[in-house]
PDB file of the backbone (N, CA, C, O) and the ligand in Angstrom, with CONECT records:
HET     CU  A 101       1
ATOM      1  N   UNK A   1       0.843  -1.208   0.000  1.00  0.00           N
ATOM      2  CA  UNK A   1       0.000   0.000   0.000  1.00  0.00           C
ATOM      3  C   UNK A   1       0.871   1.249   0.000  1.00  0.00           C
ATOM      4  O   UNK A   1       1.891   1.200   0.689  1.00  0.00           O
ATOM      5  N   UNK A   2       0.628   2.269  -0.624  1.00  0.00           N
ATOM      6  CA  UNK A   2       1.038   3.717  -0.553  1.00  0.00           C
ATOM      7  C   UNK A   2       0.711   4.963  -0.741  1.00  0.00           C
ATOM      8  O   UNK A   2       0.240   5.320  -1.821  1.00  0.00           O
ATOM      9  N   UNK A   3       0.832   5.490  -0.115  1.00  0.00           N
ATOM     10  CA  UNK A   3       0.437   6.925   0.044  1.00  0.00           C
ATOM     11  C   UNK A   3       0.773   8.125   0.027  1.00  0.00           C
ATOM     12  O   UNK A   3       1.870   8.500   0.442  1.00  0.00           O
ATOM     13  N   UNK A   4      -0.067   8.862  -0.425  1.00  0.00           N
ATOM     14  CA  UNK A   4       0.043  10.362  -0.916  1.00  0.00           C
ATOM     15  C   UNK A   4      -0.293  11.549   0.270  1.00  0.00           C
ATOM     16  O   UNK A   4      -0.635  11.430   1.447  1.00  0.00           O
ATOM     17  N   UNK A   5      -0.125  12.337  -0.292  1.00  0.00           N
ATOM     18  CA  UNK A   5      -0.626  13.271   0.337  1.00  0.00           C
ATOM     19  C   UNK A   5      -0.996  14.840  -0.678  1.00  0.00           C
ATOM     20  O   UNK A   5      -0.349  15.878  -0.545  1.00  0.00           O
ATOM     21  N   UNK A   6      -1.847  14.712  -1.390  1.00  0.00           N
ATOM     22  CA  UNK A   6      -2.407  15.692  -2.387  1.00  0.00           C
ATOM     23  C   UNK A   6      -2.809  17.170  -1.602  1.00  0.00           C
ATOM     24  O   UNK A   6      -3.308  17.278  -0.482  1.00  0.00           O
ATOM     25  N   UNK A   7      -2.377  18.435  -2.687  1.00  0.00           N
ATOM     26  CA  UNK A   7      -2.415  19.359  -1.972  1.00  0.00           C
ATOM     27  C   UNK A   7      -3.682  20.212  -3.053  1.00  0.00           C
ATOM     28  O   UNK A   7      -3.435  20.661  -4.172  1.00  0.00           O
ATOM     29  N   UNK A   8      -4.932  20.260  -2.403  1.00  0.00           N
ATOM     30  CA  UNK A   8      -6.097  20.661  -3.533  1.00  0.00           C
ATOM     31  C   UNK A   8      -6.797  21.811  -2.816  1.00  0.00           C
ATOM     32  O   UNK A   8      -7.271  21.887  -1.682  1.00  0.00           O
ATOM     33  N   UNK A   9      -6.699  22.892  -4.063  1.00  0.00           N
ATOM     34  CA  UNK A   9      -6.967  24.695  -3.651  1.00  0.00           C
ATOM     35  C   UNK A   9      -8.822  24.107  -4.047  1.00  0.00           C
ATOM     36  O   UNK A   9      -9.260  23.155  -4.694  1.00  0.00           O
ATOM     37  N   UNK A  10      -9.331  24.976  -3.456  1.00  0.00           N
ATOM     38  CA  UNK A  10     -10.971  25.298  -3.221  1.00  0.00           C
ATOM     39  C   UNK A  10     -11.747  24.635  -2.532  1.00  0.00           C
ATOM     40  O   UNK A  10     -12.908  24.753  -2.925  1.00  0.00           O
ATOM     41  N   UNK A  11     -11.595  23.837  -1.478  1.00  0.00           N
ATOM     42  CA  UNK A  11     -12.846  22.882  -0.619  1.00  0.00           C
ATOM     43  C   UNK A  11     -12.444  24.124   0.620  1.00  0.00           C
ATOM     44  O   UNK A  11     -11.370  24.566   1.026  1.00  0.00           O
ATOM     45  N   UNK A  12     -14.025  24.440   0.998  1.00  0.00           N
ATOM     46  CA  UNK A  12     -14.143  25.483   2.081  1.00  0.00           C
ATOM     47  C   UNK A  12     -15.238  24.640   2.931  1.00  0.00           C
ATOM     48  O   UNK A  12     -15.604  25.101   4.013  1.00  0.00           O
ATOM     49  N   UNK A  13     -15.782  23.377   2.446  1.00  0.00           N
ATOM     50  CA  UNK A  13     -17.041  23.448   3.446  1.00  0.00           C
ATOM     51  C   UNK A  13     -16.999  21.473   3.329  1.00  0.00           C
ATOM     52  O   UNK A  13     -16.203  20.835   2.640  1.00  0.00           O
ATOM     53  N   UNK A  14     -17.979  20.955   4.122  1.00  0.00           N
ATOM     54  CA  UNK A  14     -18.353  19.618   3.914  1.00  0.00           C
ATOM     55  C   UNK A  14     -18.537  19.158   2.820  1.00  0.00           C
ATOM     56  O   UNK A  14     -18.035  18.113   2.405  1.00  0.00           O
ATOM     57  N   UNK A  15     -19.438  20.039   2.094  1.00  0.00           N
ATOM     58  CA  UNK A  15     -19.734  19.251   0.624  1.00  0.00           C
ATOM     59  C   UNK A  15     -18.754  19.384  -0.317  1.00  0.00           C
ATOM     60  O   UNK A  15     -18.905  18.781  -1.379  1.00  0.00           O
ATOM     61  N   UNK A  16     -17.385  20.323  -0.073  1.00  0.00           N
ATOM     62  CA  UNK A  16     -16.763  20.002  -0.994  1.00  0.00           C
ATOM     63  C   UNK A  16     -15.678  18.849  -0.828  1.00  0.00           C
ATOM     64  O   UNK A  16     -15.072  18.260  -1.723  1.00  0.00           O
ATOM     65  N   UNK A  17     -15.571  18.645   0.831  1.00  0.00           N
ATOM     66  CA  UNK A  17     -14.786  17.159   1.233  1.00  0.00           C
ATOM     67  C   UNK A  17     -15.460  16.198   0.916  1.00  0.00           C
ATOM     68  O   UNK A  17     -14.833  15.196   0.572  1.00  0.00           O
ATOM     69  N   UNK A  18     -17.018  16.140   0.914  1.00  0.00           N
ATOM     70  CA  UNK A  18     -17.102  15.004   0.635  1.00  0.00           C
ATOM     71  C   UNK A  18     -17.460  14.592  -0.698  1.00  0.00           C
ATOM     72  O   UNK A  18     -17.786  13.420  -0.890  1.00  0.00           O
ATOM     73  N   UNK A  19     -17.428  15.636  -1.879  1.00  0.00           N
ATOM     74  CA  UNK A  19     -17.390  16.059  -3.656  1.00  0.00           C
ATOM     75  C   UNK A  19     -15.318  14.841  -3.344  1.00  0.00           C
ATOM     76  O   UNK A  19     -14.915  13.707  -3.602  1.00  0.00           O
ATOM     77  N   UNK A  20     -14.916  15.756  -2.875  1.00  0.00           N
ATOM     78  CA  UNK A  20     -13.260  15.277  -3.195  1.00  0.00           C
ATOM     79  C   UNK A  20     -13.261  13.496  -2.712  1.00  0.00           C
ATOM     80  O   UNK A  20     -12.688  12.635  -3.380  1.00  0.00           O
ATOM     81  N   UNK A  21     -13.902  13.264  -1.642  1.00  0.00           N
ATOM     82  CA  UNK A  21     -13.603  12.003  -1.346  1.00  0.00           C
ATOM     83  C   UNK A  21     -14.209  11.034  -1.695  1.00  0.00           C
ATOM     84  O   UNK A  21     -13.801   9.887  -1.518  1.00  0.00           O
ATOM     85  N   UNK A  22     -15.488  11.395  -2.355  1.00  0.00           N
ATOM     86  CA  UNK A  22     -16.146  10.452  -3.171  1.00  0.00           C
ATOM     87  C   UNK A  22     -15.647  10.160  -3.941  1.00  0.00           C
ATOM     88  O   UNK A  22     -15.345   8.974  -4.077  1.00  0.00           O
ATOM     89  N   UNK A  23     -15.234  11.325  -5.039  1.00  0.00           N
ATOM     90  CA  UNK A  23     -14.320  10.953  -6.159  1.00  0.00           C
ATOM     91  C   UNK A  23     -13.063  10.118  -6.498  1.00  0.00           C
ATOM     92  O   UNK A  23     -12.755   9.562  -7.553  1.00  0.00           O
ATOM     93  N   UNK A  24     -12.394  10.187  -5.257  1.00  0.00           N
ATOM     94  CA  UNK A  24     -10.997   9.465  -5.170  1.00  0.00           C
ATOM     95  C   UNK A  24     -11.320   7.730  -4.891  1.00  0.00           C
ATOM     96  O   UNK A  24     -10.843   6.754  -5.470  1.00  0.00           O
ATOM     97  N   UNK A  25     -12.370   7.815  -3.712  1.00  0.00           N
ATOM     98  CA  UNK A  25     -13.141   6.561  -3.357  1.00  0.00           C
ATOM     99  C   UNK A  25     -13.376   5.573  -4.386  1.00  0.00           C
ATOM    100  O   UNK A  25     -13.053   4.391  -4.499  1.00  0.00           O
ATOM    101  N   UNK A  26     -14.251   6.657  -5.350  1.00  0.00           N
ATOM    102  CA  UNK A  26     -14.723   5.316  -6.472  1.00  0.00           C
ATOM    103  C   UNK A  26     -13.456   5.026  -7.818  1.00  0.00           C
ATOM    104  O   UNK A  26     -13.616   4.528  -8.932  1.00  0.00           O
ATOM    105  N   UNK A  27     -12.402   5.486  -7.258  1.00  0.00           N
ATOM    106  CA  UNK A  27     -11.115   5.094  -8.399  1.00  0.00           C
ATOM    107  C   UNK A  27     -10.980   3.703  -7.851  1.00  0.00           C
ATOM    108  O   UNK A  27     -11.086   3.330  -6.683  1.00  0.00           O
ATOM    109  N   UNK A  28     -10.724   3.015  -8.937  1.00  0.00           N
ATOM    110  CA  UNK A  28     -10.291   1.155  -8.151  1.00  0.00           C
ATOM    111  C   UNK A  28      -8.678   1.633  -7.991  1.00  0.00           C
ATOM    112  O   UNK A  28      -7.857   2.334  -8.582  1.00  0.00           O
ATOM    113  N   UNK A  29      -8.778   0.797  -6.819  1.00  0.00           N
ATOM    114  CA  UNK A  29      -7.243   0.474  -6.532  1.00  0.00           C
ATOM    115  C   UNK A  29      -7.087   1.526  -5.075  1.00  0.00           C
ATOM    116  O   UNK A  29      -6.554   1.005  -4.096  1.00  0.00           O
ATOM    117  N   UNK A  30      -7.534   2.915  -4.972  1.00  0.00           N
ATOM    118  CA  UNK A  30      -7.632   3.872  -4.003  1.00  0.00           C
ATOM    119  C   UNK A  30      -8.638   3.065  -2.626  1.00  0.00           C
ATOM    120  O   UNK A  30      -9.810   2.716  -2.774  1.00  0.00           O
ATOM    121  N   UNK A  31      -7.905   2.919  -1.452  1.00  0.00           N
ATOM    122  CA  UNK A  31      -8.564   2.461  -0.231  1.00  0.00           C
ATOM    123  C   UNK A  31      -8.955   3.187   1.155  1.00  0.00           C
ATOM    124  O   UNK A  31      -9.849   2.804   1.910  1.00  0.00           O
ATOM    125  N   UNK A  32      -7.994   4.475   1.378  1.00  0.00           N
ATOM    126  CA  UNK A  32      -8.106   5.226   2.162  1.00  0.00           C
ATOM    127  C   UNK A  32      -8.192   6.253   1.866  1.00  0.00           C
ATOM    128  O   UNK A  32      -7.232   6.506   1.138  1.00  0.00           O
ATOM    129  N   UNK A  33      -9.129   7.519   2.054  1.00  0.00           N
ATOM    130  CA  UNK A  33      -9.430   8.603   1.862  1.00  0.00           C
ATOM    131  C   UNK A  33      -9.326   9.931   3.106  1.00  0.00           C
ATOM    132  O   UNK A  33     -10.313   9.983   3.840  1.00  0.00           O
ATOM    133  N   UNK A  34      -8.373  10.831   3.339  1.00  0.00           N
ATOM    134  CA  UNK A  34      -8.811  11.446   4.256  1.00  0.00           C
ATOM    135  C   UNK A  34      -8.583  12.886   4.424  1.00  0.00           C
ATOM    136  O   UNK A  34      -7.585  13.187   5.079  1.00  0.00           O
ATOM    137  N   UNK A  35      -9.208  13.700   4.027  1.00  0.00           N
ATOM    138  CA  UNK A  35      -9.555  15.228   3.788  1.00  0.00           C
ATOM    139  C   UNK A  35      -9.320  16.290   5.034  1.00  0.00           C
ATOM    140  O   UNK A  35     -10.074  16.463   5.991  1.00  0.00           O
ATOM    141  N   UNK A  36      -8.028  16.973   4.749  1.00  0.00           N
ATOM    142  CA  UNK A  36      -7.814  18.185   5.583  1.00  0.00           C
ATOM    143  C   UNK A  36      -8.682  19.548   5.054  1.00  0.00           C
ATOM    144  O   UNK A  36      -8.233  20.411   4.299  1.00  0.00           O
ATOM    145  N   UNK A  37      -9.882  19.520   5.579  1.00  0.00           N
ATOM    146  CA  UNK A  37     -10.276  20.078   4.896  1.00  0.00           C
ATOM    147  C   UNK A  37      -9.617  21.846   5.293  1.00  0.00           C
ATOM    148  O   UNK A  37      -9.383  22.456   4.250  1.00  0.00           O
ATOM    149  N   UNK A  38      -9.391  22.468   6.269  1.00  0.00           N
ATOM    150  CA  UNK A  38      -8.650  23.516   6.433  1.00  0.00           C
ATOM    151  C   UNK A  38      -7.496  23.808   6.120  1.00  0.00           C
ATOM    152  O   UNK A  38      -7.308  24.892   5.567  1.00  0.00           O
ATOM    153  N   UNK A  39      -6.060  22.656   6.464  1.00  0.00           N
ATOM    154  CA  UNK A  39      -4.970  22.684   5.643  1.00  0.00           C
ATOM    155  C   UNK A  39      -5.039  22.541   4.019  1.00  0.00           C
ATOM    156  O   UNK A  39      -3.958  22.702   3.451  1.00  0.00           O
ATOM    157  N   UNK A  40      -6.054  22.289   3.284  1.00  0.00           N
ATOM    158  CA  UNK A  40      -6.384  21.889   1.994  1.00  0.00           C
ATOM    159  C   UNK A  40      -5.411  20.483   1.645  1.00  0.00           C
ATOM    160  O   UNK A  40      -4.537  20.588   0.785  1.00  0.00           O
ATOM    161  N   UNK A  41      -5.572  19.483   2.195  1.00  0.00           N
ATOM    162  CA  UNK A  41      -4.523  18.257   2.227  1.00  0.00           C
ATOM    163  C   UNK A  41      -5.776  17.054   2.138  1.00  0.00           C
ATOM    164  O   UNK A  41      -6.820  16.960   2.784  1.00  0.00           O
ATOM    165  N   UNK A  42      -5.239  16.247   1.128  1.00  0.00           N
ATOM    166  CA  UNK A  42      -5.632  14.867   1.405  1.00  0.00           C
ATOM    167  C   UNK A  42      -4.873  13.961   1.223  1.00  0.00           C
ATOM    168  O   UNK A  42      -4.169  13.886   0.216  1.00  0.00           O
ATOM    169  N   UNK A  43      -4.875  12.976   2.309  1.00  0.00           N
ATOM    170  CA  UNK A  43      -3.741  11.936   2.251  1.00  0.00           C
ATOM    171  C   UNK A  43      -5.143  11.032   1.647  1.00  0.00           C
ATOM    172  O   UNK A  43      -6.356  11.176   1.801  1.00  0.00           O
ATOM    173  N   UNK A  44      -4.171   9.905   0.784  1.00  0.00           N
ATOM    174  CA  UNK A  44      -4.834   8.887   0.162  1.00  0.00           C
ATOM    175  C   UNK A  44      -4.092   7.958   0.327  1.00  0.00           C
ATOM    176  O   UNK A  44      -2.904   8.235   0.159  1.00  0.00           O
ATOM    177  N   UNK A  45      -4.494   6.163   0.799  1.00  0.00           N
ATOM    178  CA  UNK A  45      -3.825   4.699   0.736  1.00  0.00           C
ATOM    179  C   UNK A  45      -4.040   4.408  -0.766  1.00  0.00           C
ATOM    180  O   UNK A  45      -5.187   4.505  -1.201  1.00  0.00           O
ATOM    181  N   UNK A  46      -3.372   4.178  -1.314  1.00  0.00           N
ATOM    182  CA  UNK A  46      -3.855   3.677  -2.628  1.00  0.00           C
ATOM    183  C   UNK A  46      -2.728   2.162  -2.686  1.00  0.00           C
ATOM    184  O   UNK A  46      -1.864   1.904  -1.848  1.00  0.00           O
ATOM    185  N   UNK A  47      -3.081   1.307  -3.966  1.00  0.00           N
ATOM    186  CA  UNK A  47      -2.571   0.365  -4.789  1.00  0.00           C
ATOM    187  C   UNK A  47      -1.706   0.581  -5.624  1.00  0.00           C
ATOM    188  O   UNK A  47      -1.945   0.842  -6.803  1.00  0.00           O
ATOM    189  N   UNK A  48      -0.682   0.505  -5.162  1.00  0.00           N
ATOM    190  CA  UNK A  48       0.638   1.646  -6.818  1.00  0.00           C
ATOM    191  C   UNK A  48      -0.320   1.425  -8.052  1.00  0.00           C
ATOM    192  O   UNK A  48      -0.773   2.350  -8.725  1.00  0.00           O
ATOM    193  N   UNK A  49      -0.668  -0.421  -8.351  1.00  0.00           N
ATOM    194  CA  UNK A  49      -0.227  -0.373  -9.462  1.00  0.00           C
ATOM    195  C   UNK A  49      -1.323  -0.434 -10.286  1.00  0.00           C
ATOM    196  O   UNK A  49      -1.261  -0.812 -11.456  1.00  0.00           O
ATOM    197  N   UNK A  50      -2.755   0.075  -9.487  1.00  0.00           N
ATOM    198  CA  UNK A  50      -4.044   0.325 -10.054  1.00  0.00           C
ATOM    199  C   UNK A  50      -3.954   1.323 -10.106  1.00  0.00           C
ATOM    200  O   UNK A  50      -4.690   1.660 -11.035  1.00  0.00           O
ATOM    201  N   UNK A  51      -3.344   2.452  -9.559  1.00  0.00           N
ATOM    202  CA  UNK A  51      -3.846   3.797 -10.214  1.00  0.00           C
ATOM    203  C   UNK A  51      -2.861   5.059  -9.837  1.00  0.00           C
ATOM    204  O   UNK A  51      -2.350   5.189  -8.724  1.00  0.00           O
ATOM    205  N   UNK A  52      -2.736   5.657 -10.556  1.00  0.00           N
ATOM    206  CA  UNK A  52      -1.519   6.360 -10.903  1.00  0.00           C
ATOM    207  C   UNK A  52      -1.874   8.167 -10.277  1.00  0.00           C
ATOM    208  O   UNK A  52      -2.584   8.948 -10.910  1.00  0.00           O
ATOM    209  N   UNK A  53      -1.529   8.339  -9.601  1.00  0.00           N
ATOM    210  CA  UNK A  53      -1.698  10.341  -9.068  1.00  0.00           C
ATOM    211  C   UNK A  53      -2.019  11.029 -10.181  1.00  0.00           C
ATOM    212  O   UNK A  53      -2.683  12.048  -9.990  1.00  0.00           O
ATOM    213  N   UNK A  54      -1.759  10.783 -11.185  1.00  0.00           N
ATOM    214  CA  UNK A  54      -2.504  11.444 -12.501  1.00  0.00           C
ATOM    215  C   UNK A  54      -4.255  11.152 -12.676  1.00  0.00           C
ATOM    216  O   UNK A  54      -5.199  11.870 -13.006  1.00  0.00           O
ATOM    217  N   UNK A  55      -4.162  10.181 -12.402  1.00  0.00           N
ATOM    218  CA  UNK A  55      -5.857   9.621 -12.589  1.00  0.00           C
ATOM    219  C   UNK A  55      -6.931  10.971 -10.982  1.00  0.00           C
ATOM    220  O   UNK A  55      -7.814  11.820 -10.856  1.00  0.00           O
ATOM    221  N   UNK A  56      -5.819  10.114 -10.161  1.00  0.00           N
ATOM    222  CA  UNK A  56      -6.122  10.897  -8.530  1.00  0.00           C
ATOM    223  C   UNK A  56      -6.544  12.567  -8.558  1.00  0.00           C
ATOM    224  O   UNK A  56      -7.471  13.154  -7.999  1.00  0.00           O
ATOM    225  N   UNK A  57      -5.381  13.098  -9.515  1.00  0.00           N
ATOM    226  CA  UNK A  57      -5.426  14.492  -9.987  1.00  0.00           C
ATOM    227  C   UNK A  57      -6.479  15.187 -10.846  1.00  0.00           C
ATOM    228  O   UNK A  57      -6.911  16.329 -10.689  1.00  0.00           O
ATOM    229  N   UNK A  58      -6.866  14.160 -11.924  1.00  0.00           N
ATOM    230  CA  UNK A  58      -8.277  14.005 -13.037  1.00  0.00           C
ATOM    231  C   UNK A  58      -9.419  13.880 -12.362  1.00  0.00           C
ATOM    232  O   UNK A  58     -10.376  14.429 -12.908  1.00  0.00           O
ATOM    233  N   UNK A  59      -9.663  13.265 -11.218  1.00  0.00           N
ATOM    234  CA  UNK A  59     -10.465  12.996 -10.793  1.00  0.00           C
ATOM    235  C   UNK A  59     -10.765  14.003  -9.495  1.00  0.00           C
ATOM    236  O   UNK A  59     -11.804  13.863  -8.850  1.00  0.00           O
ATOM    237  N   UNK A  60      -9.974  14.826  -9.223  1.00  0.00           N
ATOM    238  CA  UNK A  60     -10.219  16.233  -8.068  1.00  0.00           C
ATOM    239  C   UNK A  60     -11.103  17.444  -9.167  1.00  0.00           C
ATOM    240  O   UNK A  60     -11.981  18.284  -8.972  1.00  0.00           O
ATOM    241  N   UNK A  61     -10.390  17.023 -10.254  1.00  0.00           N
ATOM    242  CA  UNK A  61     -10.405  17.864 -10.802  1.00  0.00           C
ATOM    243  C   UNK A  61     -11.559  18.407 -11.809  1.00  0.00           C
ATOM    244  O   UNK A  61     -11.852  19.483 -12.331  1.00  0.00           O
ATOM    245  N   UNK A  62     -12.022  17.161 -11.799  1.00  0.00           N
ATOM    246  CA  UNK A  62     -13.204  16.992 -12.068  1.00  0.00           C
ATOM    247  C   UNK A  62     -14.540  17.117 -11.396  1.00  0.00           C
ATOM    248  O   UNK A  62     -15.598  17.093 -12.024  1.00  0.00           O
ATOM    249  N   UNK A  63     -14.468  17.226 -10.338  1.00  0.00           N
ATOM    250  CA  UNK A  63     -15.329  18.229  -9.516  1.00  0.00           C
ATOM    251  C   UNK A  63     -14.626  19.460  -9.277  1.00  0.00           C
ATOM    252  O   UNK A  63     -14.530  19.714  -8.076  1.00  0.00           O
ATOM    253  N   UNK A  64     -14.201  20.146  -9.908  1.00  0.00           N
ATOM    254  CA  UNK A  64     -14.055  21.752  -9.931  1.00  0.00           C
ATOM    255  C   UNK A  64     -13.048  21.845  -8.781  1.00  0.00           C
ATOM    256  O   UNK A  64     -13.327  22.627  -7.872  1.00  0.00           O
ATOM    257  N   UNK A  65     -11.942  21.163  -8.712  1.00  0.00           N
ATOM    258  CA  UNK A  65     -10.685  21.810  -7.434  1.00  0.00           C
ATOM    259  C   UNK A  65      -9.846  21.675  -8.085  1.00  0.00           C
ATOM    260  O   UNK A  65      -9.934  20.968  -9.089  1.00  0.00           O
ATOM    261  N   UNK A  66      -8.630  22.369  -7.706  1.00  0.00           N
ATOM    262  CA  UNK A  66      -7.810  22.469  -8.565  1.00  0.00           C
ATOM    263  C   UNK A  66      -6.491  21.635  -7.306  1.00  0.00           C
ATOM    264  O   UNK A  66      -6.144  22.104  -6.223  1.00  0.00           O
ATOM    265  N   UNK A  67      -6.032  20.378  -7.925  1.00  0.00           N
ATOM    266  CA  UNK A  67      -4.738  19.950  -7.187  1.00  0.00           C
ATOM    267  C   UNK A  67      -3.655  20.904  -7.662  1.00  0.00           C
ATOM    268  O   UNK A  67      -3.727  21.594  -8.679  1.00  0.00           O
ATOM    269  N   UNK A  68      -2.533  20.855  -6.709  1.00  0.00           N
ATOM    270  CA  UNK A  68      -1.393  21.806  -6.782  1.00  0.00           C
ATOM    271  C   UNK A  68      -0.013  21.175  -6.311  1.00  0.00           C
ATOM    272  O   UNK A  68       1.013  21.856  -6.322  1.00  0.00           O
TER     273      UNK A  68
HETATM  274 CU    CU A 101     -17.966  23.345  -0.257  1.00  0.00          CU2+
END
């Protein structure tokens, strides 16, 4: 298992932690999800070799946040 720690500009409230953690959730291979939502940080457990921080990044990003 390994992990990240993604640094994503615009979640100010609940619904946008839980917009970000849904999204990462339903990537296969991603197992742990967990949203700073004030530091703007999410650490993620993921599967190296199901899914790649690019996908992780596509997929923030795709609900309107911008990773950094
Ligand atoms: Cu919000």
């Amino acid at each position: 298992m390994e992990k990240v720690t993604l640094n994503v500009k615009g979640m100010t409230c609940g619904h946008c932690e839980k917009a970000v953690r849904t999204a990462l959730e339903e990537l296969d291979g991603v197992s742990k999800v967990l949203v700073h939502l004030k530091e703007g940080k999410v650490d993620v457990e993921f599967e190296g070799g199901k899914v790649s921080n690019n996908q992780m990044k596509e997929a923030i990003e795709e609900q309107g946040y911008d990773v950094v």
